[in-house]
CHARMM-style PDB file with segment names, atoms N, HN, CA, C and O in Angstrom:
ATOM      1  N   UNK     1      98.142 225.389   4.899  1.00  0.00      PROA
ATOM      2  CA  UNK     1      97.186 225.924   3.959  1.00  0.00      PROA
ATOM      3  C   UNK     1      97.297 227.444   3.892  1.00  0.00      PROA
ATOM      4  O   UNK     1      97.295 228.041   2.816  1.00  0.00      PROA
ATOM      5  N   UNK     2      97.393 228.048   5.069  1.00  0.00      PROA
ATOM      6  HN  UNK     2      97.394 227.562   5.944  1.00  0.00      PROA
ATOM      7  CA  UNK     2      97.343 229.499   5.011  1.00  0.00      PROA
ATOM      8  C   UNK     2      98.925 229.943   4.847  1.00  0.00      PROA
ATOM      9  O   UNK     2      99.083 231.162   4.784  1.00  0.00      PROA
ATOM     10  N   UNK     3      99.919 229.272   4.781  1.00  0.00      PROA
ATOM     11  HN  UNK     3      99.790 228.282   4.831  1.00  0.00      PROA
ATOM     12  CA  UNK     3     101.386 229.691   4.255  1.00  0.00      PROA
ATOM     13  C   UNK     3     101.090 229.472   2.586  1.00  0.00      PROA
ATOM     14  O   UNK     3     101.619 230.267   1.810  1.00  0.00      PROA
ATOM     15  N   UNK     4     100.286 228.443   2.092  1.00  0.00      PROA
ATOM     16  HN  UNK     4      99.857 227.798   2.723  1.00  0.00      PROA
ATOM     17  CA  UNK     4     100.404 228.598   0.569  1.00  0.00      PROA
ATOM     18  C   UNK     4      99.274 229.592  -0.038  1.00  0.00      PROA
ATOM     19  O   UNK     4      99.156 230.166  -1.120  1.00  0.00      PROA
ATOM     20  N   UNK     5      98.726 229.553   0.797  1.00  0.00      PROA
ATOM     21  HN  UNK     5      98.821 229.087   1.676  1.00  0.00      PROA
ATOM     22  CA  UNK     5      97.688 231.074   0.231  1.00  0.00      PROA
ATOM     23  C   UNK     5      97.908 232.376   0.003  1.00  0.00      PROA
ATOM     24  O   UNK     5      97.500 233.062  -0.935  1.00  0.00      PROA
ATOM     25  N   UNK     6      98.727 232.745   1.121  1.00  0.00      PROA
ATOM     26  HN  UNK     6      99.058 232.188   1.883  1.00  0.00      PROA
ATOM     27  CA  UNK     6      99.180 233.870   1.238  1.00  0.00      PROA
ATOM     28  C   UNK     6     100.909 233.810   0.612  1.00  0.00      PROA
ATOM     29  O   UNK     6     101.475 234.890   0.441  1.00  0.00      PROA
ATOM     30  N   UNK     7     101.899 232.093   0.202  1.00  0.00      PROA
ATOM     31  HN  UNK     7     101.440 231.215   0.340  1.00  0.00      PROA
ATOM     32  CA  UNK     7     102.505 233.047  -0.942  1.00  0.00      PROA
ATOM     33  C   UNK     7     102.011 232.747  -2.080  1.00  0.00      PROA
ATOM     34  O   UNK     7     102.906 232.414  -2.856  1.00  0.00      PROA
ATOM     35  N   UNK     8     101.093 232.717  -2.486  1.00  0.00      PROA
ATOM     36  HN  UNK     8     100.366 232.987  -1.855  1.00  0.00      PROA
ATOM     37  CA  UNK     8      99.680 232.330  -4.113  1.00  0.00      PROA
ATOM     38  C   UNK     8      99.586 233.833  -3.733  1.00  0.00      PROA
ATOM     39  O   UNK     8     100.045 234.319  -4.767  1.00  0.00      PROA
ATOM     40  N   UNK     9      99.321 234.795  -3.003  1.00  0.00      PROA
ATOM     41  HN  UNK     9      98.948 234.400  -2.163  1.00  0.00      PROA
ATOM     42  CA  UNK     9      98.606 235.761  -3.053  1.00  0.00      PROA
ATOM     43  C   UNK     9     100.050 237.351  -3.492  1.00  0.00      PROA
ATOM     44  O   UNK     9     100.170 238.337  -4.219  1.00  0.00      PROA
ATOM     45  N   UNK    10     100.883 236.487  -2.306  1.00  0.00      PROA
ATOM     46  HN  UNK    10     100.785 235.686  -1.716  1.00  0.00      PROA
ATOM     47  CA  UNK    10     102.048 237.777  -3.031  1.00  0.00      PROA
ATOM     48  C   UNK    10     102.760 236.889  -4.343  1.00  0.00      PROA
ATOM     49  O   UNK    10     103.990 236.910  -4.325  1.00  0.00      PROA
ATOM     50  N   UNK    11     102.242 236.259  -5.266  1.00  0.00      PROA
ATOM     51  HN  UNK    11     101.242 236.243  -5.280  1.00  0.00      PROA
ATOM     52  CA  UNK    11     102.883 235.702  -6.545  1.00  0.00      PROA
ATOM     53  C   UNK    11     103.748 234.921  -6.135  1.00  0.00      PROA
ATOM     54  O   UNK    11     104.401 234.338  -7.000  1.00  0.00      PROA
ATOM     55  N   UNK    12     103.862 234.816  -5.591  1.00  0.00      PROA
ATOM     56  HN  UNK    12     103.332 235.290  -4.888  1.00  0.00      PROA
ATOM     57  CA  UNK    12     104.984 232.999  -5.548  1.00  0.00      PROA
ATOM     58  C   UNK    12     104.699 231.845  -5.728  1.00  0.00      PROA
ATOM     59  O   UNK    12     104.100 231.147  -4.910  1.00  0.00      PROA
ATOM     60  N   UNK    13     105.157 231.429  -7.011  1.00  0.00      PROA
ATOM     61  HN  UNK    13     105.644 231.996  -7.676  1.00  0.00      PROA
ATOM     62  CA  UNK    13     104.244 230.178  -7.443  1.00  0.00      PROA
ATOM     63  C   UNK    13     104.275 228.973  -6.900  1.00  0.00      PROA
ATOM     64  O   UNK    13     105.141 228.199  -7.308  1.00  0.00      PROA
ATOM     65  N   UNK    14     103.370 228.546  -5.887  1.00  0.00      PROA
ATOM     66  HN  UNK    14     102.667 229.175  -5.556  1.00  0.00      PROA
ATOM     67  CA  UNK    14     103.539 227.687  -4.837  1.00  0.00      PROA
ATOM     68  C   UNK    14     102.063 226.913  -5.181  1.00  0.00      PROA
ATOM     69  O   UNK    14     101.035 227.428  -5.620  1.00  0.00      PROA
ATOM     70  N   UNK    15     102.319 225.518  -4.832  1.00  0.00      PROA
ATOM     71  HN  UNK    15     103.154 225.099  -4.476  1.00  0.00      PROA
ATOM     72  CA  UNK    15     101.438 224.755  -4.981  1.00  0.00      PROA
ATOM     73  C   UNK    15     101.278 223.856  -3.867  1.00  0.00      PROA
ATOM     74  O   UNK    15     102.195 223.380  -3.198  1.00  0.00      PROA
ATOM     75  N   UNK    16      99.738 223.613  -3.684  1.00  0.00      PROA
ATOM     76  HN  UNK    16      98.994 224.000  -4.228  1.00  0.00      PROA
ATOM     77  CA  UNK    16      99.379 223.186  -2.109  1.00  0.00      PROA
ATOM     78  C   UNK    16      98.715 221.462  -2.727  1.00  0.00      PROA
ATOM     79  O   UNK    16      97.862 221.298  -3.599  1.00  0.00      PROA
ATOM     80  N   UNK    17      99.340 220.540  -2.048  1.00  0.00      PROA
ATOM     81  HN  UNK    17     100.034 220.673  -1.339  1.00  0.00      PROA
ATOM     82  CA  UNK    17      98.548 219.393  -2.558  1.00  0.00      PROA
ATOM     83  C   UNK    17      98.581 218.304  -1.137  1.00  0.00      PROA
ATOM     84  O   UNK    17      99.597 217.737  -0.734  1.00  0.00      PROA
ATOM     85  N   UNK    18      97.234 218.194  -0.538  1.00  0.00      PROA
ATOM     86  HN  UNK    18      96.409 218.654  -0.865  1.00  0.00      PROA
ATOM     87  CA  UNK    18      97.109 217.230   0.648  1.00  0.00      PROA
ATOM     88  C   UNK    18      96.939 216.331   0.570  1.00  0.00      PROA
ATOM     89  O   UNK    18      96.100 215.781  -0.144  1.00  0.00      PROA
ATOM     90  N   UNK    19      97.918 215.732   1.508  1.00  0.00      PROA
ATOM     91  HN  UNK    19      98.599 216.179   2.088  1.00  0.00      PROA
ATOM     92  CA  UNK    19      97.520 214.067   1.142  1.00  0.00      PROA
ATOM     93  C   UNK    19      97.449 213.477   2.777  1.00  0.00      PROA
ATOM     94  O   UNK    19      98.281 212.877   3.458  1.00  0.00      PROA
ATOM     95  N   UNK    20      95.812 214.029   3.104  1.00  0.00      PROA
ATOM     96  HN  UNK    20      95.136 214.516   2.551  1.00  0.00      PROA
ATOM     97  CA  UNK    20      95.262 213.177   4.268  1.00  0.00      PROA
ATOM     98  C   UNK    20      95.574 212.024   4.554  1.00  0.00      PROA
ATOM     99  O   UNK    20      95.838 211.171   3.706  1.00  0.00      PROA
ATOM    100  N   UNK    21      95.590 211.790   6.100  1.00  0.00      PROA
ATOM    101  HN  UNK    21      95.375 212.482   6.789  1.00  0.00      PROA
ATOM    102  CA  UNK    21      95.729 210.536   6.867  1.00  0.00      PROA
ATOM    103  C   UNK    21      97.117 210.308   6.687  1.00  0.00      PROA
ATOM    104  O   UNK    21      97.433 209.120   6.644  1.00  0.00      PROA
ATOM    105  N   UNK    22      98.311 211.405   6.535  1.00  0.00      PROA
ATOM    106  HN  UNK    22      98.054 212.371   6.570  1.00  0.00      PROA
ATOM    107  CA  UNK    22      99.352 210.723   6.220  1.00  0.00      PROA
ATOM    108  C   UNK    22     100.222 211.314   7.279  1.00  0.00      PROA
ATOM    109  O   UNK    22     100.075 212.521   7.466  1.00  0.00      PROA
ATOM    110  N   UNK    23     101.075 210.702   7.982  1.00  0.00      PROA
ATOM    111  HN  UNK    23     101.194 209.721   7.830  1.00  0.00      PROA
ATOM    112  CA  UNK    23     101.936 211.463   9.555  1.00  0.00      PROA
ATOM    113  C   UNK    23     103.027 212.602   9.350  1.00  0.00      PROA
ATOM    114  O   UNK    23     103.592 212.539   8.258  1.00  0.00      PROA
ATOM    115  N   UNK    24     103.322 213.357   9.968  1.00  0.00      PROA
ATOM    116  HN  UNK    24     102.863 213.408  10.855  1.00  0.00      PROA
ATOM    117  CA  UNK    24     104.197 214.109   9.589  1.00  0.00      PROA
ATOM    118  C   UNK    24     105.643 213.818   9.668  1.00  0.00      PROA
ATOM    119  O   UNK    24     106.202 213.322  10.646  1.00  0.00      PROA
ATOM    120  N   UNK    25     106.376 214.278   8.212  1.00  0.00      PROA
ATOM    121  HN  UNK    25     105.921 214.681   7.418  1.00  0.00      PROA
ATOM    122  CA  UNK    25     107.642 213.855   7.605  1.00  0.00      PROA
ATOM    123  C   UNK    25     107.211 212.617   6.891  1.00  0.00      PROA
ATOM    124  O   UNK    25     108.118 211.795   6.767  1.00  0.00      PROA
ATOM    125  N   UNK    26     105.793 212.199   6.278  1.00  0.00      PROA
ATOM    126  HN  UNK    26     105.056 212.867   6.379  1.00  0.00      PROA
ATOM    127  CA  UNK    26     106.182 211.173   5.486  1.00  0.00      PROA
ATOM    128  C   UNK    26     106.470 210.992   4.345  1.00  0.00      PROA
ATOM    129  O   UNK    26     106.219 210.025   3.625  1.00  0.00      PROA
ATOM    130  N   UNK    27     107.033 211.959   4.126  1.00  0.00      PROA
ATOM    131  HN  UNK    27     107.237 212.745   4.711  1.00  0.00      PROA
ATOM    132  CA  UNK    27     107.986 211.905   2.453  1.00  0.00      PROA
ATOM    133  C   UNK    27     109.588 211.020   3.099  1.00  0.00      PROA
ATOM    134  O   UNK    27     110.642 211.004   2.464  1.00  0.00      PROA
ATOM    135  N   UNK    28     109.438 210.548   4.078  1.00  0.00      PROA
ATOM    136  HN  UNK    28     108.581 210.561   4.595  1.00  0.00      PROA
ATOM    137  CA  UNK    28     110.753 209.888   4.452  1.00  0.00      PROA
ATOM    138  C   UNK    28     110.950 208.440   4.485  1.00  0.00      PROA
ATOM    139  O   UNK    28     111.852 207.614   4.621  1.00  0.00      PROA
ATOM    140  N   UNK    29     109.604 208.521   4.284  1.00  0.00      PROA
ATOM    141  HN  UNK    29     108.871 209.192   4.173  1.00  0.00      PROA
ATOM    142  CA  UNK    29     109.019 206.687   4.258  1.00  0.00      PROA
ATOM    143  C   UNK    29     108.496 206.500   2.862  1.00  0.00      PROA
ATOM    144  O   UNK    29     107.268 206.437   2.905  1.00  0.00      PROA
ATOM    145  N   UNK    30     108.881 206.409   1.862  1.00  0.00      PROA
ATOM    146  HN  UNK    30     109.879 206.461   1.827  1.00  0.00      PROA
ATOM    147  CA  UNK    30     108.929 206.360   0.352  1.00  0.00      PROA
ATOM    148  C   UNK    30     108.941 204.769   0.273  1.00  0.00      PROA
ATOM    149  O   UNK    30     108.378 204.176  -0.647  1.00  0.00      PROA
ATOM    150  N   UNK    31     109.562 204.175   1.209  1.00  0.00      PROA
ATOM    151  HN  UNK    31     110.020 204.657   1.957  1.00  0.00      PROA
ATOM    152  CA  UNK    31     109.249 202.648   1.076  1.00  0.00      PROA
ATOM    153  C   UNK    31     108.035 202.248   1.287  1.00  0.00      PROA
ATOM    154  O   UNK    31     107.649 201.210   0.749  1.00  0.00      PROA
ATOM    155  N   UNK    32     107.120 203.057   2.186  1.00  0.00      PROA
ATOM    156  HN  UNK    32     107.433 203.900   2.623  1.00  0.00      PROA
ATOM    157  CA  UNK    32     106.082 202.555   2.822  1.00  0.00      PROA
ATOM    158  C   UNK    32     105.314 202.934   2.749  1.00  0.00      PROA
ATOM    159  O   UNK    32     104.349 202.238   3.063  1.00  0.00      PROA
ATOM    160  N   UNK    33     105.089 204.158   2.342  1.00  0.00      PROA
ATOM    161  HN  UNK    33     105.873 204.724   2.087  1.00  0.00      PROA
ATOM    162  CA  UNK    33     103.567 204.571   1.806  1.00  0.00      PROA
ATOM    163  C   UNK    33     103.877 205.245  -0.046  1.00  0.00      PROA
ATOM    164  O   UNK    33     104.684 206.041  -0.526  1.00  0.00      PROA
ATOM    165  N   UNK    34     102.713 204.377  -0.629  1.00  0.00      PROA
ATOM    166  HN  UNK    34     102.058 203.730  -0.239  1.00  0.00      PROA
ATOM    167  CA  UNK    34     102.366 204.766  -1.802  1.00  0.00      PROA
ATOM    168  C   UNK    34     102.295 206.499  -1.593  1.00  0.00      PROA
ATOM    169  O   UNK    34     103.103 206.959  -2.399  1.00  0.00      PROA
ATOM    170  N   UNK    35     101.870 207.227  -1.093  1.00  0.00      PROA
ATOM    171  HN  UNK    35     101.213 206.853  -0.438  1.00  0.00      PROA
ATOM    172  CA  UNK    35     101.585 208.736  -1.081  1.00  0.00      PROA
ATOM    173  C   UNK    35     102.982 209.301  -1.073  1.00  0.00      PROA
ATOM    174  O   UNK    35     103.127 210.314  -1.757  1.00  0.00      PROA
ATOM    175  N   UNK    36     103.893 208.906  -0.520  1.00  0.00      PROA
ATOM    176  HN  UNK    36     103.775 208.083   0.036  1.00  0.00      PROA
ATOM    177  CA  UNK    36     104.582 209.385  -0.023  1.00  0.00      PROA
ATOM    178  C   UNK    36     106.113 209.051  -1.429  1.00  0.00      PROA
ATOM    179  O   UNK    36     107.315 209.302  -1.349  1.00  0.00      PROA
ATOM    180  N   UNK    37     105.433 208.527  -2.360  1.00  0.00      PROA
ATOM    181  HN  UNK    37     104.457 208.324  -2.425  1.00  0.00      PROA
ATOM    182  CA  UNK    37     106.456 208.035  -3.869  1.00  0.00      PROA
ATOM    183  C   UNK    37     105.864 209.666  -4.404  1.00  0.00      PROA
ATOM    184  O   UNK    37     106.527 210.664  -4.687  1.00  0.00      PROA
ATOM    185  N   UNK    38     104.610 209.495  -4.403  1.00  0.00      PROA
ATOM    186  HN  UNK    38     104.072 208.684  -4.172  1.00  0.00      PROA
ATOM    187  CA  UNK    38     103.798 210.134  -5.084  1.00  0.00      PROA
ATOM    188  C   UNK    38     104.332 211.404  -4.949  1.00  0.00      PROA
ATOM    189  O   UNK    38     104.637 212.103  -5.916  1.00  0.00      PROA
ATOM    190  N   UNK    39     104.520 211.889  -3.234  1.00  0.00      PROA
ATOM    191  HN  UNK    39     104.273 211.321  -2.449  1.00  0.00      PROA
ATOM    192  CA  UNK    39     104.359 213.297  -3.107  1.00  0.00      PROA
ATOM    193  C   UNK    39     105.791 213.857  -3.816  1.00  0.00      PROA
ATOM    194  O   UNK    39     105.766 214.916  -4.443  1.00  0.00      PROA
ATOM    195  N   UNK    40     107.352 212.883  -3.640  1.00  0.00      PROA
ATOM    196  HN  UNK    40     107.372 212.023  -3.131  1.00  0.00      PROA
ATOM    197  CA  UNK    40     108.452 213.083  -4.202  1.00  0.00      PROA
ATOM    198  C   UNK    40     108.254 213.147  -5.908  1.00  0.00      PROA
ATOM    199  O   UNK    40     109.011 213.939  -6.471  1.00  0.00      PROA
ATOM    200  N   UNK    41     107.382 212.443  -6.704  1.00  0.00      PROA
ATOM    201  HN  UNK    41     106.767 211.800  -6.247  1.00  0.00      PROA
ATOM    202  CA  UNK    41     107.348 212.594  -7.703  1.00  0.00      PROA
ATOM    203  C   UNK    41     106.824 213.770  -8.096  1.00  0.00      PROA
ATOM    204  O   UNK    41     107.381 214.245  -9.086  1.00  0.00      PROA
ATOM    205  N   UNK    42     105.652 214.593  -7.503  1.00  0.00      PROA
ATOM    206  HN  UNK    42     105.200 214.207  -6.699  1.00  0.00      PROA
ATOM    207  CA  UNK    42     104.851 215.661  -8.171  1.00  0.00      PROA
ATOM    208  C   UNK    42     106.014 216.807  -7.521  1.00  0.00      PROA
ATOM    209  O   UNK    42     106.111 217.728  -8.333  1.00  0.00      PROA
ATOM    210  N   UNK    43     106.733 216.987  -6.564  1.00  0.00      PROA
ATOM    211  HN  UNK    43     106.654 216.239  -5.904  1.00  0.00      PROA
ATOM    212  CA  UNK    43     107.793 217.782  -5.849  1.00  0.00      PROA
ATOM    213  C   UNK    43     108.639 218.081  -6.881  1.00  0.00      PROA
ATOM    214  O   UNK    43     108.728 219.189  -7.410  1.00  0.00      PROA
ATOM    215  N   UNK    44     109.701 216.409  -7.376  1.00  0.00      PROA
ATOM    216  HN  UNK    44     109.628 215.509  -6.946  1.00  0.00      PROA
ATOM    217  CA  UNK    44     110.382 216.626  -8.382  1.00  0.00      PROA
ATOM    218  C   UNK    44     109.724 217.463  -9.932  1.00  0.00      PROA
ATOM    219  O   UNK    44     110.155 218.504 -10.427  1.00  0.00      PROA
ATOM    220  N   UNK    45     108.926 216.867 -10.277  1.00  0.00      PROA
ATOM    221  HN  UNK    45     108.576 216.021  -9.875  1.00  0.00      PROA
ATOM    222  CA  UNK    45     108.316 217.808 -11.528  1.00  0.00      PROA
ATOM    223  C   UNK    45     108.211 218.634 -11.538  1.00  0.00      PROA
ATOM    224  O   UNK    45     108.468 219.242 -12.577  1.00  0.00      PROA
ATOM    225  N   UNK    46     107.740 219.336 -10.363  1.00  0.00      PROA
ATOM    226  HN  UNK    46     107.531 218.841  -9.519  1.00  0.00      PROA
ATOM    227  CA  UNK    46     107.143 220.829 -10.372  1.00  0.00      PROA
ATOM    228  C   UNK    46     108.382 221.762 -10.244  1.00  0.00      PROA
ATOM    229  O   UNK    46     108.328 222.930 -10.629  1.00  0.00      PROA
ATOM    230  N   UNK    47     109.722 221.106  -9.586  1.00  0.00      PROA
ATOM    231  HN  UNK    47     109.766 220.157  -9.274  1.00  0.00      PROA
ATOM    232  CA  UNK    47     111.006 221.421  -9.581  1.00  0.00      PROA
ATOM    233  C   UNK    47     111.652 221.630 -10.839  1.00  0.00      PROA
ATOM    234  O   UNK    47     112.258 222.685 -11.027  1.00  0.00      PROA
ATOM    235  N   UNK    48     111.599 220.830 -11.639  1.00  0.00      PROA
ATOM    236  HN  UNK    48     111.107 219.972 -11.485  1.00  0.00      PROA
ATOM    237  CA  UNK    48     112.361 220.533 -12.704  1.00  0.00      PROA
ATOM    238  C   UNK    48     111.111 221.678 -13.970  1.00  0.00      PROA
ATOM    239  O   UNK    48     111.555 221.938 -15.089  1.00  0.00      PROA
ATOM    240  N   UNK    49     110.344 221.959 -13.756  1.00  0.00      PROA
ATOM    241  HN  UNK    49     109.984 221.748 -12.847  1.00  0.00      PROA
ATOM    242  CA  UNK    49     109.128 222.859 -14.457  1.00  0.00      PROA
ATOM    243  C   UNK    49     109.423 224.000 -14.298  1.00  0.00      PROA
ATOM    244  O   UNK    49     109.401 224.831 -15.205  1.00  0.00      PROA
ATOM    245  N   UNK    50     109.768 224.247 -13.052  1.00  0.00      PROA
ATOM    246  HN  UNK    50     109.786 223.572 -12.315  1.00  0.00      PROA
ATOM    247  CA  UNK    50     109.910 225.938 -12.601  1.00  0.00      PROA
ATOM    248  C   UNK    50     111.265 226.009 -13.022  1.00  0.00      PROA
ATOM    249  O   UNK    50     111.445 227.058 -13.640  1.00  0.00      PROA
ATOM    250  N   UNK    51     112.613 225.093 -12.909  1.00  0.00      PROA
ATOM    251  HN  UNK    51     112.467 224.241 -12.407  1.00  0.00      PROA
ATOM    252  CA  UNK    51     113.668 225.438 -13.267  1.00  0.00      PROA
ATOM    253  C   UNK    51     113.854 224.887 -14.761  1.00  0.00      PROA
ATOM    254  O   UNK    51     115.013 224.472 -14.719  1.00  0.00      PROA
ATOM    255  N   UNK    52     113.463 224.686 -15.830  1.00  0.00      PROA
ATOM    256  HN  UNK    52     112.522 225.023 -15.864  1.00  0.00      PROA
ATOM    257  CA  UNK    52     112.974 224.629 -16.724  1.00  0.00      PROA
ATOM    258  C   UNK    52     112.316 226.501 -17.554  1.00  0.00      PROA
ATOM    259  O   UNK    52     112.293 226.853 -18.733  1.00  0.00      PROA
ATOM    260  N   UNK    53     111.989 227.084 -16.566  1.00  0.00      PROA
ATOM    261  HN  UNK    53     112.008 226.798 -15.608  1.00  0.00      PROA
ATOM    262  CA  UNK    53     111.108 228.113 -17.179  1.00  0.00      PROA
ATOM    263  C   UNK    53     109.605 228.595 -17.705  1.00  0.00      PROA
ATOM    264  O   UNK    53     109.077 229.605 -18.171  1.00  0.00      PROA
ATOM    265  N   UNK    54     109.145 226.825 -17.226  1.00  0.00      PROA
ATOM    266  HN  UNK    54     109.574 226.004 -16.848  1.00  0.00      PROA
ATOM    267  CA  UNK    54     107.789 226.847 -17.260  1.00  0.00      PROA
ATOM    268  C   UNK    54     106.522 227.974 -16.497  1.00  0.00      PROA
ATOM    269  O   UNK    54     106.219 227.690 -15.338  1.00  0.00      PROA
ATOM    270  N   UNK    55     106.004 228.880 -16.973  1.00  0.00      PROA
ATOM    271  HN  UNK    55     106.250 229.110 -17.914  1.00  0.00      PROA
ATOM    272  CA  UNK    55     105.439 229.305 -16.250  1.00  0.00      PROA
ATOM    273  C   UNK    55     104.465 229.140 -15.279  1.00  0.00      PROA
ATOM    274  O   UNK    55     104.165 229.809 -14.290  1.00  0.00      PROA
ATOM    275  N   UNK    56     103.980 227.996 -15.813  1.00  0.00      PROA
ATOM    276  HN  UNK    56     104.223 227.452 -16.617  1.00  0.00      PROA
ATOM    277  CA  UNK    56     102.306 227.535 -14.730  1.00  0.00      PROA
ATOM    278  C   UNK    56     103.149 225.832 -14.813  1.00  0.00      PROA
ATOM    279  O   UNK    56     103.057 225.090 -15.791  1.00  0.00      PROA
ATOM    280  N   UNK    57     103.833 225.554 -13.708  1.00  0.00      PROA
ATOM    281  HN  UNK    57     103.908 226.158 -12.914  1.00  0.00      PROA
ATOM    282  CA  UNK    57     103.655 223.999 -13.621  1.00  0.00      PROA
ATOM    283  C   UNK    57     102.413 223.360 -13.610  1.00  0.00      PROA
ATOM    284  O   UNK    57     101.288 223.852 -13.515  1.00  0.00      PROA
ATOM    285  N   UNK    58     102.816 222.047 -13.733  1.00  0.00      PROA
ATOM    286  HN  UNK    58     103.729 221.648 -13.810  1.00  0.00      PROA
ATOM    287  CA  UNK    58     101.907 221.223 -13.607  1.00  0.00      PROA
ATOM    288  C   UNK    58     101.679 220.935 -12.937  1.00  0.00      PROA
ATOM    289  O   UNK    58     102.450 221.208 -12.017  1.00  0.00      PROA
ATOM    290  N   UNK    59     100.634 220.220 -12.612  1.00  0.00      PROA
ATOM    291  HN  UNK    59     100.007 219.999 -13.359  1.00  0.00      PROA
ATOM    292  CA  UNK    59      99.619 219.729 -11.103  1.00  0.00      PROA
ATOM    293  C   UNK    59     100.274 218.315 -11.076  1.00  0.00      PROA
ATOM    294  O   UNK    59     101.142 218.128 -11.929  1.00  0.00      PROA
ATOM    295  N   UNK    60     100.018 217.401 -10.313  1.00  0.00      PROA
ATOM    296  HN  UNK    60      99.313 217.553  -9.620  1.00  0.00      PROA
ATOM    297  CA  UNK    60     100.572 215.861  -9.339  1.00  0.00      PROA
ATOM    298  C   UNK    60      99.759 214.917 -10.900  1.00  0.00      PROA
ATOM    299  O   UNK    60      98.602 214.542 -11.088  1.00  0.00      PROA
ATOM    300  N   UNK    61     101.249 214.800 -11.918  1.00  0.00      PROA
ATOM    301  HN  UNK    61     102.189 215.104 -11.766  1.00  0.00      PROA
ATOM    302  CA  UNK    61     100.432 213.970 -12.587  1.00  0.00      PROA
ATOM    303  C   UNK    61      99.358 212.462 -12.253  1.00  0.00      PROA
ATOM    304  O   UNK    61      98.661 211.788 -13.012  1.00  0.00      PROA
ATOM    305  N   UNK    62      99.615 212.374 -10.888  1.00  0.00      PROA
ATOM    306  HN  UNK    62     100.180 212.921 -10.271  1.00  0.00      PROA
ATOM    307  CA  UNK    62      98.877 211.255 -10.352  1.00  0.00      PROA
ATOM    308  C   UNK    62      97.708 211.637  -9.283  1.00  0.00      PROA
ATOM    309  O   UNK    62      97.497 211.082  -8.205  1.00  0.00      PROA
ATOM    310  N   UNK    63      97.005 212.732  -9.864  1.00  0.00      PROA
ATOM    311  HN  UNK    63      97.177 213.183 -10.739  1.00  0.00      PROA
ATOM    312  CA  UNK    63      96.044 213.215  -9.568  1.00  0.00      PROA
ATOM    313  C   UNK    63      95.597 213.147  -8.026  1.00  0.00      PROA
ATOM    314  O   UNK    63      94.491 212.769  -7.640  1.00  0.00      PROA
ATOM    315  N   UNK    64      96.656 213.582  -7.217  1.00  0.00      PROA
ATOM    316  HN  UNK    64      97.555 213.890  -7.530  1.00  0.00      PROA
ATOM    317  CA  UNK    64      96.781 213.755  -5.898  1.00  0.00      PROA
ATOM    318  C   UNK    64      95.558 215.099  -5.312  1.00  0.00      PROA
ATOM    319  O   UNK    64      95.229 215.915  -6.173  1.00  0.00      PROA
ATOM    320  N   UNK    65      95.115 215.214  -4.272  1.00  0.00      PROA
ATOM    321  HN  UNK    65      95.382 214.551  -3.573  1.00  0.00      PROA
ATOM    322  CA  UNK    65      93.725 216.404  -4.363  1.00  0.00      PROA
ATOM    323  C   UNK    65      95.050 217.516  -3.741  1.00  0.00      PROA
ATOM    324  O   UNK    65      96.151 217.207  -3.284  1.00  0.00      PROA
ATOM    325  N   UNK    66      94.416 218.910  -3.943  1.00  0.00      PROA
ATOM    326  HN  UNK    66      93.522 219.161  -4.314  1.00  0.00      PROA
ATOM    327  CA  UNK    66      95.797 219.814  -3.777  1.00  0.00      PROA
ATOM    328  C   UNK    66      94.570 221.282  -3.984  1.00  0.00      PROA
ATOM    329  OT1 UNK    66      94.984 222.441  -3.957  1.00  0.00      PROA
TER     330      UNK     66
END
């Protein structure tokens, strides 16, 4: 939380989105937890947004809390 605040604060467009109760590295288990499809999907977008040229990506179209 306090690494995405402080780069939000020197302009680096970084986006913070938590997804409680979930273990750490589980973006590796995409088979097994629904959150963890989710978190690769809002990752990829916001990837493909910024390299795109978008200025303000978009938020976790699957309304993840962040």
């Amino acid at each position: 939380l306090r690494y995405a605040e402080r780069l939000q604060a020197a302009g680096v467009p970084a986006v913070l989105t938590r997804y409680d109760g979930m273990i750490h590295g589980f973006l590796l288990f995409a088979d097994l937890f629904d959150e963890s499809r989710r978190a690769l999907d809002e990752a990829t977008l916001w990837v493909r947004q910024v390299t795109a040229g978008e200025s303000t990506p978009a938020r976790d179209p699957a309304g993840a809390s962040g």
